[in-house]
Wavefront OBJ file of the C-alpha trace (Angstrom):
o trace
v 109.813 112.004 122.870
v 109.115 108.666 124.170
v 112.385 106.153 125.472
v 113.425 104.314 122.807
v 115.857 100.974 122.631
v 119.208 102.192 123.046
v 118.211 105.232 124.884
v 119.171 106.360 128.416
v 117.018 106.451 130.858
v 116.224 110.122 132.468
v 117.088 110.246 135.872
v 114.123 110.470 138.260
v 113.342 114.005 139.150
v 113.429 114.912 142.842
v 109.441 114.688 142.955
v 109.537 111.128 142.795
v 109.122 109.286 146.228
v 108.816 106.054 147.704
v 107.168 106.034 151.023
v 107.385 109.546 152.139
v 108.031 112.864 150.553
v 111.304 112.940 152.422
v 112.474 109.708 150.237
v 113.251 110.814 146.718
v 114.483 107.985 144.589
v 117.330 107.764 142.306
v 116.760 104.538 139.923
v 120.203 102.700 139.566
v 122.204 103.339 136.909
v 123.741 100.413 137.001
v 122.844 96.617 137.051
v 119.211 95.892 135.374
v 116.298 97.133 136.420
v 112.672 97.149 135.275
v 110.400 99.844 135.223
v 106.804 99.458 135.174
v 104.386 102.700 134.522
v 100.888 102.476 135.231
v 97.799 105.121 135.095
v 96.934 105.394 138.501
v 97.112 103.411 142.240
v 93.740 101.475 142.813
v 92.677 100.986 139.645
v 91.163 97.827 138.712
v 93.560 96.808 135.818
v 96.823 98.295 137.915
v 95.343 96.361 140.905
v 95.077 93.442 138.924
v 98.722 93.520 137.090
v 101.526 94.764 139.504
v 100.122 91.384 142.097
v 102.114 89.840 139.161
v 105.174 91.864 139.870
v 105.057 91.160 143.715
v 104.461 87.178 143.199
v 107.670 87.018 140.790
v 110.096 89.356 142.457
v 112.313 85.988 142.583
v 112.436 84.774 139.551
v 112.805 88.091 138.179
v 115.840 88.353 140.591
v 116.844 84.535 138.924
v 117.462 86.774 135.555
v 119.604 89.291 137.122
v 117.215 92.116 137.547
v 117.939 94.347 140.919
v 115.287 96.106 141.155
v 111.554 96.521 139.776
v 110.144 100.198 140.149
v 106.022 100.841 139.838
v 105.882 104.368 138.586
v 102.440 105.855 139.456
v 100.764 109.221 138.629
v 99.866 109.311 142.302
v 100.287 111.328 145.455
v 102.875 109.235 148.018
v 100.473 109.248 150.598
v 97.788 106.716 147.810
v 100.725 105.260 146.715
v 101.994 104.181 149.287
v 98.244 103.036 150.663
v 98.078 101.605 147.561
v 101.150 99.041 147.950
v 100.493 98.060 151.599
v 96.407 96.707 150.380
v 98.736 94.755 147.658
v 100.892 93.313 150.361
v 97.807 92.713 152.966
v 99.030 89.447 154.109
v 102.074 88.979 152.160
v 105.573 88.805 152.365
v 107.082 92.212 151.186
v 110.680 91.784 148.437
v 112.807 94.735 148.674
v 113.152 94.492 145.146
v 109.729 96.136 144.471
v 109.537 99.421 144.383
v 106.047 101.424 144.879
v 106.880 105.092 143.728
v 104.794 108.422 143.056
v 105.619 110.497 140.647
v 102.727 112.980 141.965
v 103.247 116.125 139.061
v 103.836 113.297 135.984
v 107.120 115.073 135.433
v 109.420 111.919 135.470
v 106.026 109.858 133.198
v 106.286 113.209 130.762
v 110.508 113.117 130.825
v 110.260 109.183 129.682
v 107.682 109.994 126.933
v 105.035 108.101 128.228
v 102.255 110.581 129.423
v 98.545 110.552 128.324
v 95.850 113.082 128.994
v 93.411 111.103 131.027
v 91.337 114.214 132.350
v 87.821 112.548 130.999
v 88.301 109.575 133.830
v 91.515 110.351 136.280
v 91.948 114.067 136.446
v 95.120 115.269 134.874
v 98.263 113.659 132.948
v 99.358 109.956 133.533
v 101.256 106.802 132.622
v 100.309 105.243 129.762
v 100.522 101.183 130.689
v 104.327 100.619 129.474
v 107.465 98.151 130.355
v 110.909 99.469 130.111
v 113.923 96.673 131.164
v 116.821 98.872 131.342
v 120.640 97.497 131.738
v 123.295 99.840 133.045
v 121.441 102.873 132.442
v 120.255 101.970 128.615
v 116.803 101.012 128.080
v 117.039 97.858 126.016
v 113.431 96.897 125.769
v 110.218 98.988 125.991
v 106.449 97.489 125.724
v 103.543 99.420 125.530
v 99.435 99.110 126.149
v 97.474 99.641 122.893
v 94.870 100.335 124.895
v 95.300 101.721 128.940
v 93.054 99.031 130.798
v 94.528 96.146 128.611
v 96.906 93.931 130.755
v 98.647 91.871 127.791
v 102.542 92.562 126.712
v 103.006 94.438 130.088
v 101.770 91.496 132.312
v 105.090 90.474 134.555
v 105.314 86.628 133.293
v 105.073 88.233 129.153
v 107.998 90.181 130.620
v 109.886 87.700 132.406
v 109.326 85.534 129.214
v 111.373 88.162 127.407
v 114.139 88.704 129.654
l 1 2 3 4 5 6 7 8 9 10 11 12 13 14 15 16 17 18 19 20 21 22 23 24 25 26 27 28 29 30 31 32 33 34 35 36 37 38 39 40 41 42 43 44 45 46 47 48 49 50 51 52 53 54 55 56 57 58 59 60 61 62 63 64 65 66 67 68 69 70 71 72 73 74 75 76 77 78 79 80 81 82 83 84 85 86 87 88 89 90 91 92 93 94 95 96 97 98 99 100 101 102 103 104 105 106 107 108 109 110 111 112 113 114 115 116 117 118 119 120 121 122 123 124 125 126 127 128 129 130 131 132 133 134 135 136 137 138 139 140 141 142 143 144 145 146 147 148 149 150 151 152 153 154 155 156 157 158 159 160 161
């Protein structure tokens, strides 16, 4: 069953990492956060949409969020390729997080997997949006289409904060 408003958000599985398989990440519980699922690292319309998530790290900060997390159906090890050709020449926020959920299991716990086997292999994130506030998701967008970039671009989401 997908998240819903008003639902709490699953905690991440131990099989979700950031940077290194020795990292497992716990999302916060508390404060606001924003998560942000995508299909798969390197693909043209992810490549073209988190860039937005990077460049407004600060004014998503200005409306009290503490932390933005990139959920990817990925290995670590593309992941974490994946954000570094992102931040080729950038300034890095520690308020973005890059993380691989490599077996889908925390994508399939929030609802939000789609068989993609015909183009990328196995499960993955369908496009989606969640803001959550002390644990609760209180808003959740969604792709009608996977390659579209529209109510899950970051300023359509900072517009709605």
């Amino acid at each position: 069953m997908a998240i819903t408003v008003g639902s709490k958000l699953p905690a991440a599985p131990a099989s979700v990492w950031e940077t290194s398989p020795e990292n497992a990440v716990i999302i916060p519980t508390s404060g606001k956060v924003v998560i942000v699922g995508v299909p798969g690292a390197f693909t043209p319309p992810c490549s073209s949409q988190v860039p937005g998530y990077i460049s407004n790290a600060s004014a998503f900060k200005a409306k009290g969020v503490t932390g933005i997390y990139v959920v990817a159906v990925n290995d670590v090890f593309v992941v974490e390729a994946w954000k570094k050709s992102l931040l080729a020449g950038k300034e890095s926020d520690d308020c973005v997080h890059f993380l691989a959920d490599s077996t889908g299991e925390y994508i399939k716990a929030l609802g939000m997997g789609f068989d993609a086997s015909g183009l990328l292999g196995n499960t993955r994130s369908k496009r989606f949006v969640a803001t959550v506030e002390d644990g609760v998701v209180k808003t959740v967008v969604v792709e009608d289409e996977v390659p579209q970039v529209t109510v899950t671009a970051a300023d359509k989401v900072l517009e709605n904060l």
